[in-house]
C-alpha positions as CSV (number, residue, x, y, z in Angstrom):
1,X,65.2,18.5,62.9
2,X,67.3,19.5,66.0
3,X,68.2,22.8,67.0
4,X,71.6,23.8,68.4
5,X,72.0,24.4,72.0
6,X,74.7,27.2,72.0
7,X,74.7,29.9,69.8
8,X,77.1,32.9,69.6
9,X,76.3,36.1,68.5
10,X,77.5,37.1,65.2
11,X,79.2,40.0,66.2
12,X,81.4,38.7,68.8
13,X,85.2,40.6,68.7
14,X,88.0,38.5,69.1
15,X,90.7,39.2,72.3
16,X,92.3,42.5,72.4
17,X,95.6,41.6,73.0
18,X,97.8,45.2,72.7
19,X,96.4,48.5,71.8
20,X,98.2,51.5,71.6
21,X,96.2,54.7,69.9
22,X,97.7,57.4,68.1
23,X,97.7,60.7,70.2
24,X,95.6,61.9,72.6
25,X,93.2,64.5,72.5
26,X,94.9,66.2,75.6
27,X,97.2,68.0,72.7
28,X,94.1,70.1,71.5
29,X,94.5,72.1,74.7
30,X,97.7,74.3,73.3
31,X,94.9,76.4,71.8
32,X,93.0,77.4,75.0
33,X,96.5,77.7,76.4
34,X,97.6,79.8,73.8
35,X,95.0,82.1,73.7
36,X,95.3,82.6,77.0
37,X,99.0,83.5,77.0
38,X,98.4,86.3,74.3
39,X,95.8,87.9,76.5
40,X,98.0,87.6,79.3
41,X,100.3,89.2,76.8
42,X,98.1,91.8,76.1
43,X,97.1,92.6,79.9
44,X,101.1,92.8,80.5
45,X,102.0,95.1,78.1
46,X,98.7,97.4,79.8
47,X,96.4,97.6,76.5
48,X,93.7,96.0,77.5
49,X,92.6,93.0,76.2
50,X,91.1,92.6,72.4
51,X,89.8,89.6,72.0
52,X,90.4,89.1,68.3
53,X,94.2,87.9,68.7
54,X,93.6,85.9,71.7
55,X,90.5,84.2,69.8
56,X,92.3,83.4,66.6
57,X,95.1,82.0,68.2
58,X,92.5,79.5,69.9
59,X,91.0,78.9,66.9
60,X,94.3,78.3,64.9
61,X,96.2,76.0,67.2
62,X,93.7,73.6,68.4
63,X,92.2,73.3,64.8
64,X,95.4,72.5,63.4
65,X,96.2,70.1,66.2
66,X,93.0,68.5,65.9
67,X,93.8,67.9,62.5
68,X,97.4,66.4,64.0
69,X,95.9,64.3,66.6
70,X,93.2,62.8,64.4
71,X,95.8,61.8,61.6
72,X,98.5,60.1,64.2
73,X,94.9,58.6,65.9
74,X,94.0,56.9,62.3
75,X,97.8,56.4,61.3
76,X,99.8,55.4,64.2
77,X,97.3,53.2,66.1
78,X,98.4,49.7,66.6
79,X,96.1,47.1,67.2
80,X,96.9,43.3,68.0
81,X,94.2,40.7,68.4
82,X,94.2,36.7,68.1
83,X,93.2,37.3,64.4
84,X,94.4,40.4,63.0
85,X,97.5,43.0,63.5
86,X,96.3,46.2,62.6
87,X,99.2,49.0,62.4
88,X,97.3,52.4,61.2
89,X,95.1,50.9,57.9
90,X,96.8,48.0,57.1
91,X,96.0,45.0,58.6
92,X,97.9,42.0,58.4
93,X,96.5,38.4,59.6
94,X,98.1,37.1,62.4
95,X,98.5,33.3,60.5
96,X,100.6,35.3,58.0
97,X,103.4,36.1,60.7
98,X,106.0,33.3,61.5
99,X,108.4,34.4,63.0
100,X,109.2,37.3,65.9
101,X,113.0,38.7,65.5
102,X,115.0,39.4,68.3
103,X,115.4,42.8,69.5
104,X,118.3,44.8,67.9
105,X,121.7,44.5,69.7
106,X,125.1,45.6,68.6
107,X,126.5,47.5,66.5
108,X,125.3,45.9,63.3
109,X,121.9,46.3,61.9
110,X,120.4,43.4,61.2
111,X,118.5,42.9,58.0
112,X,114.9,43.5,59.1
113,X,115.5,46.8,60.1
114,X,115.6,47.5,56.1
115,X,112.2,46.0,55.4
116,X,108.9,47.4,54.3
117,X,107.4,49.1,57.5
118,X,104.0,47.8,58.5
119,X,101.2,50.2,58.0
120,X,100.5,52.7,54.9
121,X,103.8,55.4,56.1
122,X,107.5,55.0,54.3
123,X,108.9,53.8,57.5
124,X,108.3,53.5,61.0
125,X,107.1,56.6,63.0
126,X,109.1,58.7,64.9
127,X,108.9,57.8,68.6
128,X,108.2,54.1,67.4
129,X,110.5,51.4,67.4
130,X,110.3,48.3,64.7
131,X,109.9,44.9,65.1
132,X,111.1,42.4,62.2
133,X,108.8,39.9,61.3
134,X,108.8,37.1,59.2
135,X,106.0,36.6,57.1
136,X,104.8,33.7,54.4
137,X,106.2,33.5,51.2
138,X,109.8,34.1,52.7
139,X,108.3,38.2,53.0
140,X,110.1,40.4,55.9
141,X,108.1,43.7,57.6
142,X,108.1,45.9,60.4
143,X,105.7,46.2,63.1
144,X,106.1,49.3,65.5
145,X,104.9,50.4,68.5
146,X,105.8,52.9,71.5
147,X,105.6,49.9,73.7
148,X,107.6,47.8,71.5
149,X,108.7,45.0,74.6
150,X,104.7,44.6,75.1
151,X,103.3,44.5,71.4
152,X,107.0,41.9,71.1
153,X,106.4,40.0,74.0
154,X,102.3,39.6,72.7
155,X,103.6,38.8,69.1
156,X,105.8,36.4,70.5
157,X,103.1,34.5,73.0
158,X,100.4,34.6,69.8
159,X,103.0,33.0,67.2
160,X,104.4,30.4,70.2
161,X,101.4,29.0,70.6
162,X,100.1,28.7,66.7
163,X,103.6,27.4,65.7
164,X,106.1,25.6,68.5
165,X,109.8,27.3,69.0
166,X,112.3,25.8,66.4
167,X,114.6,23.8,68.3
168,X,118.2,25.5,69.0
169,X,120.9,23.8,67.0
């Protein structure tokens, strides 16, 4: 019986080939900054400061942007690697895409900006921009991304190299 020279660890993660996360916790900072500006308030307007406005204000806004940040972190993140495209839950296999769109010129829209948006939201986020994609069985989607030229441009290079450019007529 021989044994096998190389062995790979089971857990070994593919190539990271675009990430983009949601927010940033940086956001949760309004609510130190706006308890500060209502003690400021406060001081200006010469009563003193009570801290039970200043506090709840604290408490309010970075609580409910915590709750913001950590629902664009689980629902907007984009994640591209040599097996998997991952846009907020859903994650589509990289061998299912075929085809990368061209960018959107002109003043007609071309029919992939009316297809099913990638991910588990009715469309693309706002600040996003789409990306048609043709997938097997003859399906259409939309990726999306803030840095749409870099998650096209590594869509592109991943499908190039798995399937050869059709030749131009």
């Amino acid at each position: 019986m021989t044994e096998p020279t190389e062995t790979q660890p089971a857990d070994t993660q593919p190539e990271l080939l675009f990430y983009e996360q949601g927010a940033s916790w940086l956001w949760v900072l309004a609510g130190p900054a706006a308890g500060a500006a209502m003690a400021m308030i406060q001081l200006s307007a010469g009563y003193g400061i009570q801290w039970v406005v200043p506090g709840l204000f604290f408490v309010l806004v970075s609580g409910f942007l915590a709750i913001q940040v950590k629902a664009a972190r689980i629902h907007t993140s984009v994640e591209l690697t040599t097996e998997k495209l991952r846009q907020g839950t859903e994650v589509t296999l990289t061998d299912e895409i075929v085809r990368v769109y061209p960018e959107a010129t002109g003043s007609e829209t071309p029919k992939w900006q009316y297809a099913r948006a990638l991910g588990e939201l009715t469309g693309v986020p706002r600040g996003r921009t789409g990306i048609g994609l043709r997938l097997t069985n003859d399906r259409t989607a939309q990726a999306w991304a803030r840095k749409h030229r870099q998650l096209r441009a590594a869509l592109t290079n991943l499908i190039e190299e798995r399937i050869p450019p059709e030749p131009a007529p």
